[in-house]
Backbone as CSV, one residue per row, in Angstrom:
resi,resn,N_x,N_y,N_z,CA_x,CA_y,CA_z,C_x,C_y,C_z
1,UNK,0.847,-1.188,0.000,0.000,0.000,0.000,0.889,1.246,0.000
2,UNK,0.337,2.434,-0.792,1.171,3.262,-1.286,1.636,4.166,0.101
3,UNK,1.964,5.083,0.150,2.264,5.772,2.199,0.715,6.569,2.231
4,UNK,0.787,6.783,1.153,-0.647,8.153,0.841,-1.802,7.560,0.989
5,UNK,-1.989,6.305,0.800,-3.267,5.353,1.274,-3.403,5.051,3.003
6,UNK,-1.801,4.585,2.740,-1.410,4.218,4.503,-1.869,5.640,5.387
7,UNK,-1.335,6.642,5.194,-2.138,7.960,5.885,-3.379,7.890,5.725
8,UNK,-3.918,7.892,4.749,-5.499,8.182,4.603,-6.715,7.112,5.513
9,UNK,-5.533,6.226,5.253,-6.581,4.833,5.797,-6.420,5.546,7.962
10,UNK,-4.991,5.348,8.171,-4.690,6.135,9.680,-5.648,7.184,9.941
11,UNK,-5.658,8.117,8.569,-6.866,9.289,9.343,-7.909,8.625,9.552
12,UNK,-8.446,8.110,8.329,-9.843,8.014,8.237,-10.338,7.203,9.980
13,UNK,-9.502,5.877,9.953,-9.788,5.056,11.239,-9.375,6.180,12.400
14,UNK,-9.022,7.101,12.311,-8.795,7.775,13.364,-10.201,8.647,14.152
15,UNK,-10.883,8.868,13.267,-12.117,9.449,13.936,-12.978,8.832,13.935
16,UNK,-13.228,7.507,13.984,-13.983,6.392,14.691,-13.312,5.838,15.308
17,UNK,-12.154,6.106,15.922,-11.696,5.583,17.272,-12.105,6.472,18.426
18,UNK,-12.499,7.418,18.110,-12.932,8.540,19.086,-14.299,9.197,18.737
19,UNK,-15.511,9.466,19.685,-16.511,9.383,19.352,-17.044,10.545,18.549
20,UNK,-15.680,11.312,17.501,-16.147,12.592,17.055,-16.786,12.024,15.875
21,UNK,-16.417,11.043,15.421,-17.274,10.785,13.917,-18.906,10.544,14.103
22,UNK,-19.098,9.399,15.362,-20.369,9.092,15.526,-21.298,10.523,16.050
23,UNK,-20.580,11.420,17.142,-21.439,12.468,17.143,-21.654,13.613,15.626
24,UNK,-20.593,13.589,15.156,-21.012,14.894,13.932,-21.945,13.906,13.420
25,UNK,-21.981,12.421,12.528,-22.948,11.662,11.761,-24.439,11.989,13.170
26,UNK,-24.494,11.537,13.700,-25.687,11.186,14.770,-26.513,13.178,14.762
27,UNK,-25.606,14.165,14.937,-26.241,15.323,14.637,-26.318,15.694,13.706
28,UNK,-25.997,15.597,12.425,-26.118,15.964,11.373,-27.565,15.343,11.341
29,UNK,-27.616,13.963,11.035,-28.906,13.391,10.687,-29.818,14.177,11.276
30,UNK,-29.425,14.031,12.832,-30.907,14.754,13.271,-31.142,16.039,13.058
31,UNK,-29.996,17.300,12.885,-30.417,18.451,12.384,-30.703,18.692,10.444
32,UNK,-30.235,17.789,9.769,-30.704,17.576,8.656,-32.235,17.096,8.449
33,UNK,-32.398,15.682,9.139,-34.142,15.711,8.856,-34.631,16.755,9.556
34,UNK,-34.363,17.085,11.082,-35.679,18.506,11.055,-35.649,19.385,10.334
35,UNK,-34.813,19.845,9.854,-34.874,20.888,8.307,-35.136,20.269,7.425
36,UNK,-35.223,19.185,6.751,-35.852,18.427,5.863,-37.050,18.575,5.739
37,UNK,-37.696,18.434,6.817,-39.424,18.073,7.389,-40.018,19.282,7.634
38,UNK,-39.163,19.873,8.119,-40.176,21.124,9.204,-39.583,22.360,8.884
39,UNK,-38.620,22.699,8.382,-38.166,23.985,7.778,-39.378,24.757,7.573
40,UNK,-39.669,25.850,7.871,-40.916,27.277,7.850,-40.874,27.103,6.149
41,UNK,-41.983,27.208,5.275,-41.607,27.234,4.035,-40.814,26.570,3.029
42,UNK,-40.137,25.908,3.297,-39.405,24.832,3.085,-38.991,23.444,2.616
43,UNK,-39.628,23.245,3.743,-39.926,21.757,4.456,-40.898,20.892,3.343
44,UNK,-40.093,19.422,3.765,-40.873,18.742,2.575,-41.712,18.392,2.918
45,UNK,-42.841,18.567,3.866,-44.156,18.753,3.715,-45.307,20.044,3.585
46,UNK,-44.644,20.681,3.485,-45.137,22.016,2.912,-44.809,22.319,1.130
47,UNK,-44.178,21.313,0.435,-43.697,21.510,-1.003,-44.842,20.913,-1.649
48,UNK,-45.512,19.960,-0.928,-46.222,19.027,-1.578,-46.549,18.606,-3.138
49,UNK,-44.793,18.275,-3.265,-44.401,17.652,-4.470,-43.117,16.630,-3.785
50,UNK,-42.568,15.478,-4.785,-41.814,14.758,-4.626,-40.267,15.247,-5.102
51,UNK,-39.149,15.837,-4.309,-38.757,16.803,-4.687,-37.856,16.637,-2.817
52,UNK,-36.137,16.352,-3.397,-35.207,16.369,-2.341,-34.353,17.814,-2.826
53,UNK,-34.972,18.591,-2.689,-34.293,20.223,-3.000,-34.210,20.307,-1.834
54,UNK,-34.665,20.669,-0.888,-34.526,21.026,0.444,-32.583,20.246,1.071
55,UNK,-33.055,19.115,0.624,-31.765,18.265,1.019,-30.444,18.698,0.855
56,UNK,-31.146,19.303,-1.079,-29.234,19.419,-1.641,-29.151,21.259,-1.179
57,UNK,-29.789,22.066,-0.419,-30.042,23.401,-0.370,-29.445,23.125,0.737
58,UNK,-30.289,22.487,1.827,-28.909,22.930,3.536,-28.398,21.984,4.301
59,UNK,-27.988,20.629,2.883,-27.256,19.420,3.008,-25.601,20.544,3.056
60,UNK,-25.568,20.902,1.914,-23.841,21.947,2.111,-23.497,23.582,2.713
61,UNK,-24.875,23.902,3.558,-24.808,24.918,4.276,-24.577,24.216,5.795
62,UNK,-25.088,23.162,5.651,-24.526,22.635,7.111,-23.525,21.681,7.358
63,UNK,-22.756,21.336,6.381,-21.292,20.706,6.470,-19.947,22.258,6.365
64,UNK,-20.739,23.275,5.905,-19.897,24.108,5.390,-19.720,24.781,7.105
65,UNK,-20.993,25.082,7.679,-20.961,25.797,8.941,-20.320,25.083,10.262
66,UNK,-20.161,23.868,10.325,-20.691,22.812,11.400,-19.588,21.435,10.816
67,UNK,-19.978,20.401,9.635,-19.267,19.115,10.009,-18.063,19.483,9.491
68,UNK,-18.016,20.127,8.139,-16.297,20.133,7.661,-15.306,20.904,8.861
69,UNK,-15.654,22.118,8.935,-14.862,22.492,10.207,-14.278,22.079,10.975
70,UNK,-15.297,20.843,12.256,-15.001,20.139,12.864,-14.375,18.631,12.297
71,UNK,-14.412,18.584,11.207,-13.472,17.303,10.663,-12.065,17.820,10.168
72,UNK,-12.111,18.912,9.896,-10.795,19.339,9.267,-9.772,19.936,10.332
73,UNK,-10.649,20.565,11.123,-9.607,21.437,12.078,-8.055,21.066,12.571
74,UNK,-8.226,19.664,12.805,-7.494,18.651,13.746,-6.316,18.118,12.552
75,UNK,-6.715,18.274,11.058,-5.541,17.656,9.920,-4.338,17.972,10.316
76,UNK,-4.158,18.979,9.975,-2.216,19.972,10.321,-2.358,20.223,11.449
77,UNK,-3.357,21.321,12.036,-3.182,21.849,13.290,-2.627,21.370,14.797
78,UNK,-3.320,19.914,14.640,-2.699,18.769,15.441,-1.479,18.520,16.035
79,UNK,-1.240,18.071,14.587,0.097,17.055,14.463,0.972,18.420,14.254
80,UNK,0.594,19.511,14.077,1.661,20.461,14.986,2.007,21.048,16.078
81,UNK,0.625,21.113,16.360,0.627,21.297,18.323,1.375,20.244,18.882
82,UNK,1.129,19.020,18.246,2.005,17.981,19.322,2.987,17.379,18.979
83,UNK,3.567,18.228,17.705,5.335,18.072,17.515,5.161,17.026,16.228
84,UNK,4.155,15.968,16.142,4.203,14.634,15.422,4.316,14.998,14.147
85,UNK,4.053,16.420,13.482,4.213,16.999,12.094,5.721,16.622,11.622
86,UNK,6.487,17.100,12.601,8.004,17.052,12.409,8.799,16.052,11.900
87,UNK,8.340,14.632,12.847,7.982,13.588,12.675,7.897,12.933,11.338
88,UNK,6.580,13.212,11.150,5.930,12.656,9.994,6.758,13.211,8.694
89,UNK,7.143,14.565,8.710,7.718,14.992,7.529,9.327,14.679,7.514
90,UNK,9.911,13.867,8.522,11.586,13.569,8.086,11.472,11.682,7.900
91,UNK,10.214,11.256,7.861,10.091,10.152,7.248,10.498,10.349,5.809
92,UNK,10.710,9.319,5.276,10.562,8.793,3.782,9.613,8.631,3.251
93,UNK,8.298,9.758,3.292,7.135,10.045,3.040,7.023,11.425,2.201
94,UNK,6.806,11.393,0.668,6.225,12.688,0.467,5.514,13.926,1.007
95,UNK,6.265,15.076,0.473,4.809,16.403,1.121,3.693,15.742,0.653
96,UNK,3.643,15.457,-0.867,2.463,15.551,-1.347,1.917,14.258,-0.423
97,UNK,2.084,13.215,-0.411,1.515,11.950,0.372,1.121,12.527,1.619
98,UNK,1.785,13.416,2.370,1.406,13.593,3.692,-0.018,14.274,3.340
99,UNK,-0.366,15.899,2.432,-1.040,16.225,2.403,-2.696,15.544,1.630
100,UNK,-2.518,14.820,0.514,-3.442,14.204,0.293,-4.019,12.865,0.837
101,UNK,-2.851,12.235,1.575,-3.564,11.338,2.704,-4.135,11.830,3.553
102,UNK,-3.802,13.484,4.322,-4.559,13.770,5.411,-6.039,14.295,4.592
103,UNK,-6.189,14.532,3.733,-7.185,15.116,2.706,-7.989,13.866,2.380
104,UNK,-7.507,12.771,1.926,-8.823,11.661,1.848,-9.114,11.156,2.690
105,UNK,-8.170,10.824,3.950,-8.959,10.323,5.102,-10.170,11.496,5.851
106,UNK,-9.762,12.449,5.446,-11.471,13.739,5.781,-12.229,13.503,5.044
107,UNK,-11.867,13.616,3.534,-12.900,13.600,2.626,-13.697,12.241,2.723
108,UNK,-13.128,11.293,2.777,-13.993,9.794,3.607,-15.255,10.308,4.270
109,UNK,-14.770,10.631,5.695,-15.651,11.014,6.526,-16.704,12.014,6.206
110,UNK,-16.378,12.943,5.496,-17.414,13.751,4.307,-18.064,12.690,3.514
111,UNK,-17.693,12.505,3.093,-18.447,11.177,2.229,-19.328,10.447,2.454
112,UNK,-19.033,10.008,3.654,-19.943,8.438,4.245,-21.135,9.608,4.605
113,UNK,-20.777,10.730,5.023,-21.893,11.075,5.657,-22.821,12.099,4.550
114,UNK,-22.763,12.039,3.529,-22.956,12.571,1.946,-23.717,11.796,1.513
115,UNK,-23.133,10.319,1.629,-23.850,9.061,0.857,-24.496,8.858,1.889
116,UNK,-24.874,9.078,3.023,-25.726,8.198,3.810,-27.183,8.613,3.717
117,UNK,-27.153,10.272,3.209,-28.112,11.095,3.199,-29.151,9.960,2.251
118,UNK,-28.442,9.251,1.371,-29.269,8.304,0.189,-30.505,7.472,0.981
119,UNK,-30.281,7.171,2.263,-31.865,6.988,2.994,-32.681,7.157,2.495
120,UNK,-32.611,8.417,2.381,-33.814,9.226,2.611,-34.620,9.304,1.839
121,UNK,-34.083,9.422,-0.156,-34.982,8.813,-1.109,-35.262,7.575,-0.821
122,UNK,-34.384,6.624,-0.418,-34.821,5.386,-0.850,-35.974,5.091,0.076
123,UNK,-35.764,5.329,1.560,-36.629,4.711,2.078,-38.014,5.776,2.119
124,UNK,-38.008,6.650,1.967,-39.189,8.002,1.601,-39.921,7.373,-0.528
125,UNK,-38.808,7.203,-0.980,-39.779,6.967,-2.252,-39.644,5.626,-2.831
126,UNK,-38.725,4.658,-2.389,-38.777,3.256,-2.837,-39.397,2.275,-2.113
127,UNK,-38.661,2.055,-0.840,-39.142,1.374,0.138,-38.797,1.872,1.823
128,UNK,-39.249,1.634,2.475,-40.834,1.296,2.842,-41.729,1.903,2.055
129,UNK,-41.713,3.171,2.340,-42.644,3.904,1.977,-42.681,4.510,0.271
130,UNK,-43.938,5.182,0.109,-43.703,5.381,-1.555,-44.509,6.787,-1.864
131,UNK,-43.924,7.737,-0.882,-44.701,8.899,-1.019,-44.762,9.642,-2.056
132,UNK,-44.416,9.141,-3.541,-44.572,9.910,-4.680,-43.702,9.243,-5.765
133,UNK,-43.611,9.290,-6.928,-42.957,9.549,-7.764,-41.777,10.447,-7.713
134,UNK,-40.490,10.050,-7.708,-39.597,11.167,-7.697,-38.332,10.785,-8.476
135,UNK,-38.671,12.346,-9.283,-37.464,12.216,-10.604,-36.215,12.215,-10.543
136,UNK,-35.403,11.377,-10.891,-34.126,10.336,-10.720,-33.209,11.548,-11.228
137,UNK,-33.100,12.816,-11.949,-32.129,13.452,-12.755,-31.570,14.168,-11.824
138,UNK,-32.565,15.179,-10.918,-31.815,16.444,-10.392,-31.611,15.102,-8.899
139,UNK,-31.947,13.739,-8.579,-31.052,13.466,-7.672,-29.846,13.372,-7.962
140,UNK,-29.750,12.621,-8.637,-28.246,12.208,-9.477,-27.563,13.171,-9.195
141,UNK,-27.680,14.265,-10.039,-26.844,15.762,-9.986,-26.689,16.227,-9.016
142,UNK,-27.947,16.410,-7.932,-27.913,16.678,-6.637,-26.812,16.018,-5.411
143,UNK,-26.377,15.019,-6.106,-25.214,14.526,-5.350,-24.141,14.108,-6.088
144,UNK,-24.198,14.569,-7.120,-22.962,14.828,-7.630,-22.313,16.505,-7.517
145,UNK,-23.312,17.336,-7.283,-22.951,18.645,-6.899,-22.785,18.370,-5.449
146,UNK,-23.268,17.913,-4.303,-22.695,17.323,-3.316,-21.072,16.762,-3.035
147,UNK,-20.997,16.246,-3.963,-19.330,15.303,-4.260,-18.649,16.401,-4.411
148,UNK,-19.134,16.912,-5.742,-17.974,18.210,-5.692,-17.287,19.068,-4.345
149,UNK,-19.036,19.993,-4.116,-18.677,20.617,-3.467,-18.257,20.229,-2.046
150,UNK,-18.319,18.782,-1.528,-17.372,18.146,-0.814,-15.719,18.352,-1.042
151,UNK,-15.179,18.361,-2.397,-14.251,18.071,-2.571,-13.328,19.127,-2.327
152,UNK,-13.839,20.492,-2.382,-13.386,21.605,-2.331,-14.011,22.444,-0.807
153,UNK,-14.850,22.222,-0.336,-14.727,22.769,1.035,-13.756,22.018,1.866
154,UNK,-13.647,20.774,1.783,-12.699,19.915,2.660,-11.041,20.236,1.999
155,UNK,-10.814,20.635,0.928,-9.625,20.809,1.108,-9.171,22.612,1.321
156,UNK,-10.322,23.065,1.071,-10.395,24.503,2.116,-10.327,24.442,3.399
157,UNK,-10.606,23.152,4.047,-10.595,23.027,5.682,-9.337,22.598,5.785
158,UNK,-8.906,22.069,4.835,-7.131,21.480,5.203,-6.289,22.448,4.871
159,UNK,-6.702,23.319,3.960,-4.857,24.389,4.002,-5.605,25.152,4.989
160,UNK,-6.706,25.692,5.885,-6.938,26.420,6.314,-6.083,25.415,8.025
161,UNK,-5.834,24.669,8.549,-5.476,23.779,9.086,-4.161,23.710,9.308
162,UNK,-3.553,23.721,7.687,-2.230,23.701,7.600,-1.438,25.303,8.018
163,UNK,-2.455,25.961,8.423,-1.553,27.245,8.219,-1.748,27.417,9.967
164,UNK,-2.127,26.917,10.421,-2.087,27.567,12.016,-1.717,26.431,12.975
165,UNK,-1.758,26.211,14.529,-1.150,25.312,15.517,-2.467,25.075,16.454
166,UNK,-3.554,26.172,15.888,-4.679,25.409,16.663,-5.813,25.075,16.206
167,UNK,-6.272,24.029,17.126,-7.546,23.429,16.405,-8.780,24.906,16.511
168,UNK,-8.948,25.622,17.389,-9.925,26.228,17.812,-9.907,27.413,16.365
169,UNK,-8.418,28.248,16.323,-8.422,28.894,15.361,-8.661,28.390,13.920
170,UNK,-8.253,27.346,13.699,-8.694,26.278,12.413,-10.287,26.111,11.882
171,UNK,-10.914,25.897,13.545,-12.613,25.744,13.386,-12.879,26.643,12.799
172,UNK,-12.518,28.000,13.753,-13.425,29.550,13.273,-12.887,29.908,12.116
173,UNK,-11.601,30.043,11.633,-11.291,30.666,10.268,-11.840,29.498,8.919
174,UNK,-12.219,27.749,9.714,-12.941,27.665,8.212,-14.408,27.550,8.409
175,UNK,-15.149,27.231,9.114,-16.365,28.228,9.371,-16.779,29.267,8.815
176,UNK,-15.860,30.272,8.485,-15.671,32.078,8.408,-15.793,31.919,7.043
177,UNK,-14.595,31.168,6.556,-14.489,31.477,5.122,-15.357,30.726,4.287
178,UNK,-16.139,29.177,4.903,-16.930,28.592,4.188,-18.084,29.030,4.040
179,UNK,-18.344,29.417,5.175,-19.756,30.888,5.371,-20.016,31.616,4.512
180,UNK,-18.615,32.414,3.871,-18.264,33.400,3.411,-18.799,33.055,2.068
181,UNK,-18.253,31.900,1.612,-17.979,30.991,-0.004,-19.535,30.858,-0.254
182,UNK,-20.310,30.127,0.963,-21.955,29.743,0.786,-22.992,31.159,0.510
183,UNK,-22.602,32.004,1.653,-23.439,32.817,2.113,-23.514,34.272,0.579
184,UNK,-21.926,34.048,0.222,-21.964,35.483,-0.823,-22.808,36.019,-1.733
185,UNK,-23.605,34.513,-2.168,-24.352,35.154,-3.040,-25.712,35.755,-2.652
186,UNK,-26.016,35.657,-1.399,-26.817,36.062,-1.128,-26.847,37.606,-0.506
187,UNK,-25.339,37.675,0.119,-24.944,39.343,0.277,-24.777,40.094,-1.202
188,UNK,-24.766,39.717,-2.315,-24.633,39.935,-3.630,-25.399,41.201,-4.150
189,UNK,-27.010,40.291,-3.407,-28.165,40.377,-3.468,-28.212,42.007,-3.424
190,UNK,-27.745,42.618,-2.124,-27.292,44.128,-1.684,-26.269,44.748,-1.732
191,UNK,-25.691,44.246,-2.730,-24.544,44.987,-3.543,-24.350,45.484,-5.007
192,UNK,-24.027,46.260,-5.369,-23.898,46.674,-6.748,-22.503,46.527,-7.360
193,UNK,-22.814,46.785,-8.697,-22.456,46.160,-9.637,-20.673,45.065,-10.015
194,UNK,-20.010,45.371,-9.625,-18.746,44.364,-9.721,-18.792,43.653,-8.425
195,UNK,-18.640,44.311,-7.280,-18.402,43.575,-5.955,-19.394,42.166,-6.241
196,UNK,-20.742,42.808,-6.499,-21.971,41.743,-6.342,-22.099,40.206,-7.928
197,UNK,-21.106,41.120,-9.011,-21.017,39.529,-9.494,-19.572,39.029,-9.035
198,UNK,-18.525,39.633,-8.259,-17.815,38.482,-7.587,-18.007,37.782,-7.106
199,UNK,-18.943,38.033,-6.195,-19.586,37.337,-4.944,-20.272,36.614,-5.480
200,UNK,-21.153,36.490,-6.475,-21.762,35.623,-7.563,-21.452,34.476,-8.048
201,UNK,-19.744,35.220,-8.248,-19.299,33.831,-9.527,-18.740,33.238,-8.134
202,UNK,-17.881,33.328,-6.776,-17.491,32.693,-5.670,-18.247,32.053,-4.873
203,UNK,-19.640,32.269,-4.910,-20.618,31.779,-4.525,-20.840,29.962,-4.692
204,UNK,-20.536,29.572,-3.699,-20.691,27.680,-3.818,-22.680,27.684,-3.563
205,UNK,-23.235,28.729,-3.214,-24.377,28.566,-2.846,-24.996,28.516,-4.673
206,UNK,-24.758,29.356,-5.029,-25.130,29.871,-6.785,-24.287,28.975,-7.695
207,UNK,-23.177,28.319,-7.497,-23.101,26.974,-7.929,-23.617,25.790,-7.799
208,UNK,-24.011,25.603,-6.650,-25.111,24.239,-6.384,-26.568,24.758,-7.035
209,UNK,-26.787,25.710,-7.251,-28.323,25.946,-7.619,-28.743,25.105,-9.142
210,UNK,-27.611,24.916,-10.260,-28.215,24.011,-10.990,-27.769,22.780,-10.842
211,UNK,-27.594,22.477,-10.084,-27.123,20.471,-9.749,-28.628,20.365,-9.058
212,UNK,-29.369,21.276,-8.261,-30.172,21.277,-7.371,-31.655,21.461,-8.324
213,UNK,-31.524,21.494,-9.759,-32.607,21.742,-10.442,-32.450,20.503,-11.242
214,UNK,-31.488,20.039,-11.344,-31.205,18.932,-12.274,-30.123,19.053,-13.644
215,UNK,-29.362,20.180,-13.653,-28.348,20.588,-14.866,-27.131,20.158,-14.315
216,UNK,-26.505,20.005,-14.805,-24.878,20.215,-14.839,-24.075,20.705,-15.413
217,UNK,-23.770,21.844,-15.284,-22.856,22.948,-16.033,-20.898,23.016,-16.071
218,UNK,-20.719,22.866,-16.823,-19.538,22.513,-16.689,-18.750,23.732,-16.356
219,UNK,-18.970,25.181,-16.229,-18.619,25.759,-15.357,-18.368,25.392,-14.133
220,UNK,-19.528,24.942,-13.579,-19.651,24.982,-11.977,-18.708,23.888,-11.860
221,UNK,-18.810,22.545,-12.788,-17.709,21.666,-12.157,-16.349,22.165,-12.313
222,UNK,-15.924,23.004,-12.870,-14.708,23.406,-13.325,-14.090,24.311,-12.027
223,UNK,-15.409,24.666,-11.407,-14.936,25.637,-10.363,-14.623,24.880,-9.343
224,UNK,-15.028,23.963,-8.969,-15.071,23.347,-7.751,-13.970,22.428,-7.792
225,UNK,-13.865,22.243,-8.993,-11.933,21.098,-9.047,-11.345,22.176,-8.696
226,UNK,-11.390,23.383,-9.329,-10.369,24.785,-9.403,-10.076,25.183,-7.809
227,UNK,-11.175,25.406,-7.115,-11.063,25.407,-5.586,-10.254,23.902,-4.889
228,UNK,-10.525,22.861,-5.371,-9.943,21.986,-4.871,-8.468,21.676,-5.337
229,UNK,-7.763,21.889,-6.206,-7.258,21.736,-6.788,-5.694,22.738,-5.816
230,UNK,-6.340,24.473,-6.250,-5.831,25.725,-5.597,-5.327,25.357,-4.459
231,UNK,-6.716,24.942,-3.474,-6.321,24.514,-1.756,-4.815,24.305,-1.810
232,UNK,-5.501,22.396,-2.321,-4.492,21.500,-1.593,-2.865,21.884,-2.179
233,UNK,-3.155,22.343,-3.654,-1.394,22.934,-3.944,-0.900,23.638,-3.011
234,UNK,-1.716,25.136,-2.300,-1.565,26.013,-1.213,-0.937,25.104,-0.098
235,UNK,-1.492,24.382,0.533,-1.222,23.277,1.701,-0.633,22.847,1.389
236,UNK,-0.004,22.189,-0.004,1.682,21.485,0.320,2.807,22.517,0.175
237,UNK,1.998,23.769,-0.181,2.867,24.823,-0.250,3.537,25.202,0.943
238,UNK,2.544,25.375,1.488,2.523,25.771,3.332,3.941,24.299,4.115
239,UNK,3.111,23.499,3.803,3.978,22.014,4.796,5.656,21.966,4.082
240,UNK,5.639,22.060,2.591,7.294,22.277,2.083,7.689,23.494,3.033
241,UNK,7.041,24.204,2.772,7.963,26.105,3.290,8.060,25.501,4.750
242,UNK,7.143,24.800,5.822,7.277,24.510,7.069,8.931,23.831,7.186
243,UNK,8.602,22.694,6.379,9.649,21.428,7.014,11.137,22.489,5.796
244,UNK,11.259,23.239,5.391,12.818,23.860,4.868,12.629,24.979,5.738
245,UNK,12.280,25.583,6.792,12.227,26.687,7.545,12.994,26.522,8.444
């Protein structure tokens, strides 16, 4: 096994050795279905159509505020607070291996809890229950704009990680900035003219809006490798400049 698997596999088992994985999965669910269900206006019983929009709308406003944060914080920040960075980087282990193993063993944990959301059609429109007809396209997309934008907030939580020694400052600055990424297009809204289509085109909220109708624009995927892509170069940028300092 390659070292970059061997890390990834170490992270990933690392937060089900400790009960942070089962609590973020165990609250997510439960603050995901009550916004699912009961959201003011919202809520999928007030749509009364067959229709998981609600899902893919504050499925990535609440990994962005809440689970990525708390899964990412701990990547770099850690293993530099407690010296083991140092460690790890005078092995016979790549930057790059160090950084994209600590990056898929998160993105895992993003994942499982991405795909698990799949319940919810199945057992809402296949089985048990069969509360409607519901069209197979904008799910598909709907979690494939999910995947993406998994792919690129989580490695926004890792150079944001890689650049500081604490977990606490790690939480709030990617919190801040994922906030920032979701929330812009909606500050857009009260802004004029250049500021408000930056905030537009940076907007992960106004990129999920056609995965969430059923399109796929190859813009939007282009952006979201581009963010993912940017990060993690940044973060091995950061860990080389660390370990020659």
């Amino acid at each position: 096994m390659s070292p970059m698997l061997t890390i990834a596999r170490r992270e990933f088992r690392s937060y089900f050795d400790s009960p942070l994985a089962y609590v973020v999965i165990c609250l997510s669910f439960l603050g995901l279905g009550l916004i699912f269900f009961l959201w003011p206006g919202r809520g999928f019983w007030q749509q009364d159509r067959a229709t998981l929009q609600t899902l893919f709308y504050f499925a990535p406003a609440g990994l962005s505020i809440l689970v990525i944060p708390v899964i990412t914080m701990r990547l770099m920040a850690e293993e530099r607070r407690s010296g083991t960075l140092e460690m790890l980087i005078t092995l016979p282990v790549k930057d790059s291996d160090v950084i994209m193993g600590k990056y898929l063993g998160a993105l895992g944990l993003v994942l499982t809890l991405v795909f698990a959301t799949i319940l919810y059609p199945l057992f809402m429109f296949k089985f048990p229950w069969v509360l409607g007809t519901l069209d197979d396209g904008p799910v598909l997309s709907g979690y494939l704009g999910l995947i993406l934008f998994s792919l690129a907030a989580t490695a926004v939580g890792l150079l944001i990680s890689s650049l500081t020694d604490s977990q606490s400052i790690a939480f709030f600055l990617t919190f801040f900035v994922l906030g920032v990424f979701w929330f812009s297009g909606i500050m857009a809204d009260y802004l004029p003219g250049t500021v408000a289509n930056v905030l537009n085109f940076m907007s992960f909220e106004s990129r999920m809006e056609g995965f969430m109708r059923g399109l796929i624009d190859t813009r939007d995927v282009v952006f979201f490798l581009s963010v993912t892509c940017v990060a993690l170069v940044i973060a091995f940028r950061a860990l080389e400049r660390r370990k020659w300092a």
